[in-house]
N, C-alpha and C positions, 0 to 999 in steps of 0.2 A: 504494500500500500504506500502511494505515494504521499509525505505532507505537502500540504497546500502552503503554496508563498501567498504570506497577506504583505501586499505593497504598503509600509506602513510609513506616509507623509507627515515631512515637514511641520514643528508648528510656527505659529507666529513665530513664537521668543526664538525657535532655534535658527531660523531666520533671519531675524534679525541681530543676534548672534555672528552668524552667517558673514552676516554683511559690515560688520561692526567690524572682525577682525580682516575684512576684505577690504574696506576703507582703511584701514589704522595703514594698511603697509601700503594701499595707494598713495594715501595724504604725507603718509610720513618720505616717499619717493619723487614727489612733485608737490606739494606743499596745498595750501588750501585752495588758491587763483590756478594751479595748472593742475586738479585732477574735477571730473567729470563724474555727473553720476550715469552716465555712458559706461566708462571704465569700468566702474565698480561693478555695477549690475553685471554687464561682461563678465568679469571676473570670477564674482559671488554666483556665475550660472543662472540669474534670475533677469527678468526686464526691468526696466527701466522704471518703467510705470509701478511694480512691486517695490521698488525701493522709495516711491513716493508715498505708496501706503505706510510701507514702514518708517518711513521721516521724510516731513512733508514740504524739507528744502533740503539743499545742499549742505547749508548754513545748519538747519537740525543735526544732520547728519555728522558735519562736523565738531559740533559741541558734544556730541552724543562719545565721539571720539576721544573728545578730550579728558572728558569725564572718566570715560572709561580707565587712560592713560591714568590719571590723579588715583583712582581708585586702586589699582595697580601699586604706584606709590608708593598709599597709603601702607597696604597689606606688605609691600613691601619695608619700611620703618617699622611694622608690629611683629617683622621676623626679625628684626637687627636687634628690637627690644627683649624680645625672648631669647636671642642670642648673649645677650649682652651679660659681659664676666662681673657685673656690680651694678651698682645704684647712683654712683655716685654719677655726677650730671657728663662730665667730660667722658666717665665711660661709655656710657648710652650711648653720647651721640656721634662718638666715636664707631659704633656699633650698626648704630641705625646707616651712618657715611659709610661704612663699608655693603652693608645689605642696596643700600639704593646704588655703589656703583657698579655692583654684579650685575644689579639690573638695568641700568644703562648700557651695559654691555650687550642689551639687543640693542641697536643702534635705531630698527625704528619707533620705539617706546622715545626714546632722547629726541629724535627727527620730530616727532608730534609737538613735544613740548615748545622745538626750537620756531614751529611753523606757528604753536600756538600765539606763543608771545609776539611774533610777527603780524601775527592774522589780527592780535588786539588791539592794536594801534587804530586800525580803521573799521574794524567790525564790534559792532558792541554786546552784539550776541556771546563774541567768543571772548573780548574783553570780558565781561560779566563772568564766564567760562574760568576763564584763567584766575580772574578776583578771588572766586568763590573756591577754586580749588586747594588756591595758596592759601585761603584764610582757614579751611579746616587742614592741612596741612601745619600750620605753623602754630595751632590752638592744638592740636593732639604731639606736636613734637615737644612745643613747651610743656608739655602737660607728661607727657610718657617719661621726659627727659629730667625735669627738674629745672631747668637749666635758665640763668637770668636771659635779661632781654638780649644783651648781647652776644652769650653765648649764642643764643636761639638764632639770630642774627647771624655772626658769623658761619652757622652751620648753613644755613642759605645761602650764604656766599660762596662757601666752598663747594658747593652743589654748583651754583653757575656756573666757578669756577671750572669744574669737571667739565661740563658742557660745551667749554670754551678750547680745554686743552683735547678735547677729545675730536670733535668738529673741525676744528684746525690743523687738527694730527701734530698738533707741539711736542706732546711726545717723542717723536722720530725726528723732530731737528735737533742737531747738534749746535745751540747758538747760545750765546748770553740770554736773552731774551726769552727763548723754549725755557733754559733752566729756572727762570726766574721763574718763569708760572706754574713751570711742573712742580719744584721741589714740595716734597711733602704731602702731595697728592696720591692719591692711590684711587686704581682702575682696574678691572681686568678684562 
């Protein structure tokens, strides 16, 4: 006796799912102004028109993205904190800096972020986006970490930092200049 194949589809959420990590690596390869929801749809296998049901602009689509990235992030800093060899504020965030530069080491999770803050300048959709991401972002690192303002501060810095030596590949130069920004950074 043969079993019977039940064709078992799609749902919304997976989906949209789908399409979330279909966009993340479009957007993070041509940034917000040069990817299509043409592409995507392409890509994710579905039409064009489906990806409007699922976000009902571009601009949705790509905050949807951004969110997603932040979120990401986040869960990433609450494994550096469960990692973390103490309490004391410099260890954490010590800790959490190392967990978030594992994971910038997909490079298009970092690409989103660098499209995002670009995209904020003139979009207020994903300005708003980027606000809100950073604001719980820097209320659960103060918060996880201990840590005063400036420590908290700094550790943001050295996050763009990363961004900056990674994107530019400072890393691989051999110059006064690469060394200045690299030292003391860590990456993988």
């Amino acid at each position: 006796m043969q079993k019977e194949r039940v064709r078992r589809l799609s749902t919304a959420e997976e989906r949209r799912q789908t399409v979330l990590r279909t966009a993340l690596s479009a957007f993070a390869a041509r940034g917000y102004w040069g990817t299509t929801t043409t592409e995507v749809a392409q890509a994710a296998g579905i039409s064009q028109a489906y990806v409007y049901r699922l976000f009902p602009s571009k601009e949705a689509l790509f905050v949807a993205v951004v969110e997603h990235c932040f979120v990401q992030v986040r869960a990433s800093l609450e494994n550096g904190v469960a990692q973390a060899g103490g309490s004391d504020p410099e260890v954490v965030l010590s800790a959490m800096g190392d967990a978030y530069s594992r994971l910038i080491s997909d490079n298009d999770l970092m690409l989103i972020q660098l499209h995002a803050q670009a995209a904020a300048v003139s979009e207020p959709a994903v300005r708003e986006a980027v606000r809100q991401g950073y604001a719980r972002l820097v209320e659960y690192v103060r918060g996880a970490s201990g840590g005063s303002e400036e420590q908290v501060q700094q550790f943001f810095a050295r996050g763009m930092l990363c961004h900056l030596i990674v994107s530019a590949g400072a890393d691989a130069v051999d110059a006064p200049w690469a060394h200045t920004l690299a030292v003391g950074i860590r990456h993988h």
